[in-house]
C-alpha positions in Angstrom: -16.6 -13.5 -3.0 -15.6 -16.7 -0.7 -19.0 -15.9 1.0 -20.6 -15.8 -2.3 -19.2 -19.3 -3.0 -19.3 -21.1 0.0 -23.5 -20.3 -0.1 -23.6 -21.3 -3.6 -22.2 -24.6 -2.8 -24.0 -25.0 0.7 -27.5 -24.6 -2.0 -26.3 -27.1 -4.6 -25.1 -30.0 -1.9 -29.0 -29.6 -0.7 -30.6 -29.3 -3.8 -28.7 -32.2 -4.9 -29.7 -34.1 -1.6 -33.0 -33.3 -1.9 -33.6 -34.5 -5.6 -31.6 -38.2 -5.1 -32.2 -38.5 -0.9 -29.3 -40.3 -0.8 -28.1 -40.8 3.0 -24.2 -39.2 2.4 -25.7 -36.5 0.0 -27.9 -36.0 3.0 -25.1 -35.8 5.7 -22.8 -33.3 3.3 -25.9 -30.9 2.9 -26.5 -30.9 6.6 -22.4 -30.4 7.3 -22.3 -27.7 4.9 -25.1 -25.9 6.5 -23.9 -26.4 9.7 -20.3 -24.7 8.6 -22.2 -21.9 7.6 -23.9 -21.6 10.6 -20.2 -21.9 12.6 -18.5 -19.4 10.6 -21.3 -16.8 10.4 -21.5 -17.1 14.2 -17.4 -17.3 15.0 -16.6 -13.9 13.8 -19.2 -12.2 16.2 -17.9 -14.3 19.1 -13.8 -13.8 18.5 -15.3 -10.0 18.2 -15.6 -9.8 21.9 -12.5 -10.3 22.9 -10.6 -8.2 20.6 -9.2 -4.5 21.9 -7.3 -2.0 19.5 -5.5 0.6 20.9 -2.4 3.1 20.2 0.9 2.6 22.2 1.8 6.0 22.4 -0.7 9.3 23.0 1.3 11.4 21.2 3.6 10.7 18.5 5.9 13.6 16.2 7.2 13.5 13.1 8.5 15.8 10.2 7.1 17.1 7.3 6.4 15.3 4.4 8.2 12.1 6.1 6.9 8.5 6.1 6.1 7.7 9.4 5.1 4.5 10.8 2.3 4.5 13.4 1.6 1.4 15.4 -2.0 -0.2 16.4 -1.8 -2.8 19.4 -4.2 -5.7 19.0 -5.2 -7.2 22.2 -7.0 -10.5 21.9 -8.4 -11.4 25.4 -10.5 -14.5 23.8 -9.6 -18.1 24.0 -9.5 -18.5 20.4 -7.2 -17.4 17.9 -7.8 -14.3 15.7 -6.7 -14.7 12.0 -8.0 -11.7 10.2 -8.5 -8.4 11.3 -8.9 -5.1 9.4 -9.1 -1.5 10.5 -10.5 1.5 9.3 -9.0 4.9 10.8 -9.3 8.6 9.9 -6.8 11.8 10.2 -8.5 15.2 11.5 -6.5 18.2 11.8 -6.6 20.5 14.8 -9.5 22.1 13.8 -11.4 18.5 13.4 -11.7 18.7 9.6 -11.1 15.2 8.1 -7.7 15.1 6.5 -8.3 11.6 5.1 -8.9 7.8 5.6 -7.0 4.8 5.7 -7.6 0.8 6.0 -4.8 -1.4 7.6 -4.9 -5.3 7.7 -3.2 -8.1 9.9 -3.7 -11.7 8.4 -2.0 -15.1 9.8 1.1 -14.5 8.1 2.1 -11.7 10.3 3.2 -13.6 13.9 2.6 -9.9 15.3 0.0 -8.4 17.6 0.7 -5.0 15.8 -0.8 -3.3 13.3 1.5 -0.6 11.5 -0.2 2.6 9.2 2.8 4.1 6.8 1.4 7.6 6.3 2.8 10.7 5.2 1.7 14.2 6.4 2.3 17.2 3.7 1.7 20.4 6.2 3.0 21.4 9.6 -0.1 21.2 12.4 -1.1 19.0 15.4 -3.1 16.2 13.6 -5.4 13.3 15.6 -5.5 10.2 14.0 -8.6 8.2 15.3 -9.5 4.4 14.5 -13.3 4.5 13.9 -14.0 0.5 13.4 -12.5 -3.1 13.6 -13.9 -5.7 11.3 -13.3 -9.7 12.4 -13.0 -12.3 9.8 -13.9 -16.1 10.5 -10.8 -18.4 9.4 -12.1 -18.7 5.6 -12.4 -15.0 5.4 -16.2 -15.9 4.3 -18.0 -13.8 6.9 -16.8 -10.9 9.3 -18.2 -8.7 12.2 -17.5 -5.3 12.9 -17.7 -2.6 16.0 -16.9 0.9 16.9 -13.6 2.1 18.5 -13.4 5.1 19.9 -9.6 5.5 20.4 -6.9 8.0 18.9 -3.1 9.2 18.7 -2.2 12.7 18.1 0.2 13.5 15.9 2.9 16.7 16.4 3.9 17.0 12.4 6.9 19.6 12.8 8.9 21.4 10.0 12.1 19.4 8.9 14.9 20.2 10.8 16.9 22.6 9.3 19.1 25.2 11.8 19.8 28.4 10.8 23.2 29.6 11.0 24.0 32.1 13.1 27.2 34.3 13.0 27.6 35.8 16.6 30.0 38.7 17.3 31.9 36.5 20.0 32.7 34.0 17.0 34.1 36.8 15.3 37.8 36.2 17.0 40.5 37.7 14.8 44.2 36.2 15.3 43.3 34.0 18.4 44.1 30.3 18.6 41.0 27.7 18.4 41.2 27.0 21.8 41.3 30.7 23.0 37.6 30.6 20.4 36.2 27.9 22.1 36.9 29.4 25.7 35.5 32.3 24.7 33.2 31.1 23.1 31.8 29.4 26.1 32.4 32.1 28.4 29.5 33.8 26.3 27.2 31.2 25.4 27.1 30.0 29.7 28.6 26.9 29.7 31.1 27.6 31.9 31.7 27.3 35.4 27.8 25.8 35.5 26.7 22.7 37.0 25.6 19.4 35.3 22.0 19.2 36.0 21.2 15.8 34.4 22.7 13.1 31.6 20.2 12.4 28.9 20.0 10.3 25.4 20.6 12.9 22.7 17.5 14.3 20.8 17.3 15.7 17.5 18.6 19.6 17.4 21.0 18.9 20.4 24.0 20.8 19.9 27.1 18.8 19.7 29.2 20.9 21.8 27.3 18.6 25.0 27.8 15.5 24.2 29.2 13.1 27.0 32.2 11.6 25.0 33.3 9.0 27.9 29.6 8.0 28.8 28.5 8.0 24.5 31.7 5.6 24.2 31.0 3.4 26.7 27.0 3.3 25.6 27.2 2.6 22.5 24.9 5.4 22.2 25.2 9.5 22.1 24.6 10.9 25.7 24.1 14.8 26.3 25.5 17.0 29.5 22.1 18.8 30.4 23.8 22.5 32.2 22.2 24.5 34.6 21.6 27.6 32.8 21.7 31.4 33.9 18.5 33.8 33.0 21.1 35.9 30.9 21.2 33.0 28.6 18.2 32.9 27.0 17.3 35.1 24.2 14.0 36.8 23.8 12.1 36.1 20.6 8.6 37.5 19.8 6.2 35.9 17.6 3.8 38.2 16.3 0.9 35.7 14.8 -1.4 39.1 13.5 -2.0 38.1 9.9 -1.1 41.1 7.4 -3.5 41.5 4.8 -3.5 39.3 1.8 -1.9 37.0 3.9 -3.3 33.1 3.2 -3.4 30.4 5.7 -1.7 28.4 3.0 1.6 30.4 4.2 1.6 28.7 8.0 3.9 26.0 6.9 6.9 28.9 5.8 6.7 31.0 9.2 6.2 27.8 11.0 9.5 26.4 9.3 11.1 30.1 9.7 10.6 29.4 13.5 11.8 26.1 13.8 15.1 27.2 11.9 15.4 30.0 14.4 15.0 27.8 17.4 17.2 25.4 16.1 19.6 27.8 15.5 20.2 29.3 19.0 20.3 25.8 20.7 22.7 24.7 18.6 24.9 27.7 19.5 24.0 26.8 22.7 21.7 29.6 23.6 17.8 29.3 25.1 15.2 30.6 24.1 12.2 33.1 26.1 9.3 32.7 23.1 6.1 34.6 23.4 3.2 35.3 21.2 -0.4 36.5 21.8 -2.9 34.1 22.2 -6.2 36.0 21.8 -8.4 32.8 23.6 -6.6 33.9 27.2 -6.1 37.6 26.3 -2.6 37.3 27.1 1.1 36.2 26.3 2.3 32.9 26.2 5.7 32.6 27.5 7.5 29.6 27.1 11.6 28.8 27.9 12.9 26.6 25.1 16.4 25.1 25.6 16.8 21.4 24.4 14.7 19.5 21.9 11.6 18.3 23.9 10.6 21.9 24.7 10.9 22.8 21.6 8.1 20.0 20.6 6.1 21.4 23.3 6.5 24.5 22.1 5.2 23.7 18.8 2.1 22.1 19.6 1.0 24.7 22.0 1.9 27.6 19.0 -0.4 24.9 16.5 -3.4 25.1 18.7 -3.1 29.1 18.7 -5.6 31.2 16.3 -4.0 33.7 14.3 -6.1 36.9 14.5 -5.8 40.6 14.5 -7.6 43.1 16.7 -7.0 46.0 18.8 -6.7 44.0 21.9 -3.8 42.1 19.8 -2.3 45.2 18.8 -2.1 46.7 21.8 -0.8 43.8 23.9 2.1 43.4 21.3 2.9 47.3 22.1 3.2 46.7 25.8 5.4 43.4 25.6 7.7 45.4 23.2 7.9 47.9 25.5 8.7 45.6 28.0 11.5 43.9 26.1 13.2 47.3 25.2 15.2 46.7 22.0 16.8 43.5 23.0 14.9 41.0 21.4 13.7 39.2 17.8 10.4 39.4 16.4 9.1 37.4 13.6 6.1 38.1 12.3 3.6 36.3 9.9 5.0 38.3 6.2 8.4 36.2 7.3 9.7 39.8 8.2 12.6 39.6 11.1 13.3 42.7 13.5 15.3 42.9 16.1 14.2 45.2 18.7 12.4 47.8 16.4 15.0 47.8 13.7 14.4 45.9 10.2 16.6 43.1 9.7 15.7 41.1 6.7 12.1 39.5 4.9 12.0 36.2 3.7 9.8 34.6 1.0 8.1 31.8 0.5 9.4 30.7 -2.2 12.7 30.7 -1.7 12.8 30.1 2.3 14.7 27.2 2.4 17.6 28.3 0.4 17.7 31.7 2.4 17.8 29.9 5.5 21.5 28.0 5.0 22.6 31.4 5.2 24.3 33.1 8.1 22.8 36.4 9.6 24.4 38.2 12.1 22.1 39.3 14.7 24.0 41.4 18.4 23.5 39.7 21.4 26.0 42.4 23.6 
């Protein structure tokens, strides 16, 4: 529209000049084509030095949360840039375009960042991609626009929600609290180990670490990272074969039912020895999972995994069973939970969250 005025009243000053051919009617005509000229061209050069780019390569959220994702602009000109919008587009994993968003940073913002609020509704690993900047001159009249070919991806996990376990150990009739808690740690591993490192706390950390002197001190939570024995971690078997009728519509429950399980065991203080077929290798993925940053990884690498069923599937789940005896979970794509070959319980869909704030008791001896 301001491009649509400013030519409409670049033609009347010469028209105008043209019928009386006075001297300043003259002058204003030529001035107003020249600003034309100016601001057509300044976008295009202020262009040229202007870089987008993401600060992080990866970046995780929750579910359903509004997240904020930054875009650094990088002006390497001599002039100033004013007005700058950007056009960028979410893909899922398997490149299908989720959906598109515009962002904008005028002279009002003293900031060379762009933020995108965006919230994701499913579980996945998601790339979001900026496809083209667009320069405005400083009347917002005329603009230029390029290509970018840069992109973020985006871990969307499950909220966090830990399930509640109720170990035999815990189960300590007549004994004091502190006589609990030894024993408690006796079992879990804690004891007698040494402190391999001192880290910030992460989201899913269990309580039971934290550095109180160090946290005080800080002003800010620190965790006691243990050295931890093989016996500690717990074997847990994802088996990713779809059932039939099953819909890929359903990912978001088992992926939910797994991060509850995961959360879970580190919060009792117990790691975690997940494996699950991946049909693209032939083999099992084995991954150790014991503080919150694995678990992330852990996650991404399970989104990128296709969920099929075959015979070579079938009978590679046989032989890893076999070779975990009956001392292990399995959870399996119908939300169905076994441990070792017995049943334990099925969840459902529609009711998964409020059947995972219960306590199941699962033996560990």
């Amino acid at each position: 529209m301001k491009k649509v005025i400013l030519l409409f009243m670049t033609g009347a000053a010469y028209y105008i000049a043209s019928m009386y051919r006075q001297m300043p009617l003259m002058v204003l005509a030529i001035a107003m084509i020249m600003l034309d000229i100016i601001l057509f061209v300044l976008p295009r050069y202020l262009m040229q030095g202007i870089q987008l780019s993401f600060p992080k390569q990866m970046q995780h959220t929750e579910k359903g949360k509004t997240e904020c994702y930054d875009i650094i602009v990088e002006n390497r000109g001599k002039l100033p840039v004013r007005y700058i919008t950007a056009r960028l587009q979410l893909y899922d994993e398997k490149g299908t375009l989720i959906k598109k968003y515009k962002v904008r940073k005028d002279d009002r913002e003293m900031t060379d960042i762009i933020s995108l609020s965006a919230d994701i509704s499913h579980c996945g690993l998601y790339r979001l991609s900026i496809s083209q900047v667009r320069v405005y001159d400083y009347l917002q009249a005329f603009s230029s626009a390029k290509s970018v070919q840069q992109q973020m991806n985006i871990l969307v996990l499950p909220k966090v929600k830990a399930m509640k376990f109720k170990f035999p150990y815990m189960e300590l009739q007549g004994r004091q609290s502190e006589d609990a808690n030894r024993e408690q740690m006796r079992y879990s591993g804690t004891e007698n180990r040494d402190i391999r490192q001192i880290r910030e706390y992460q989201n899913g950390d269990t309580m039971r670490h934290i550095h109180w002197n160090l946290s005080a001190r800080a002003d800010k939570m620190w965790m006691k990272e243990y050295e931890r024995e093989n016996d500690s971690f717990f074997r847990l078997l994802l088996d990713i074969r779809p059932p039939e009728a099953w819909k890929a519509e359903e990912k978001d429950g088992f992926y939910e039912l797994i991060s509850a399980f995961i959360l879970g065991f580190l919060q009792s203080d117990w790691g975690l020895l997940i494996c699950w077929y991946d049909s693209e290798t032939g083999g099992f993925v084995s991954m150790k999972v014991e503080q919150a940053a694995q678990y992330r990884n852990m996650m991404a690498k399970l989104y990128k995994t296709e969920f099929i069923a075959d015979e070579k599937a079938d009978s590679a789940y046989a032989r890893q069973q076999a070779v975990f005896g009956n001392n292990f979970i399995r959870l399996n794509l119908g939300l169905e939970c076994y441990y070792g070959e017995k049943f334990r319980y099925r969840f459902t869909y529609e009711n998964l969250e409020q059947e995972l704030s219960q306590a199941y008791l699962f033996s560990l001896c």
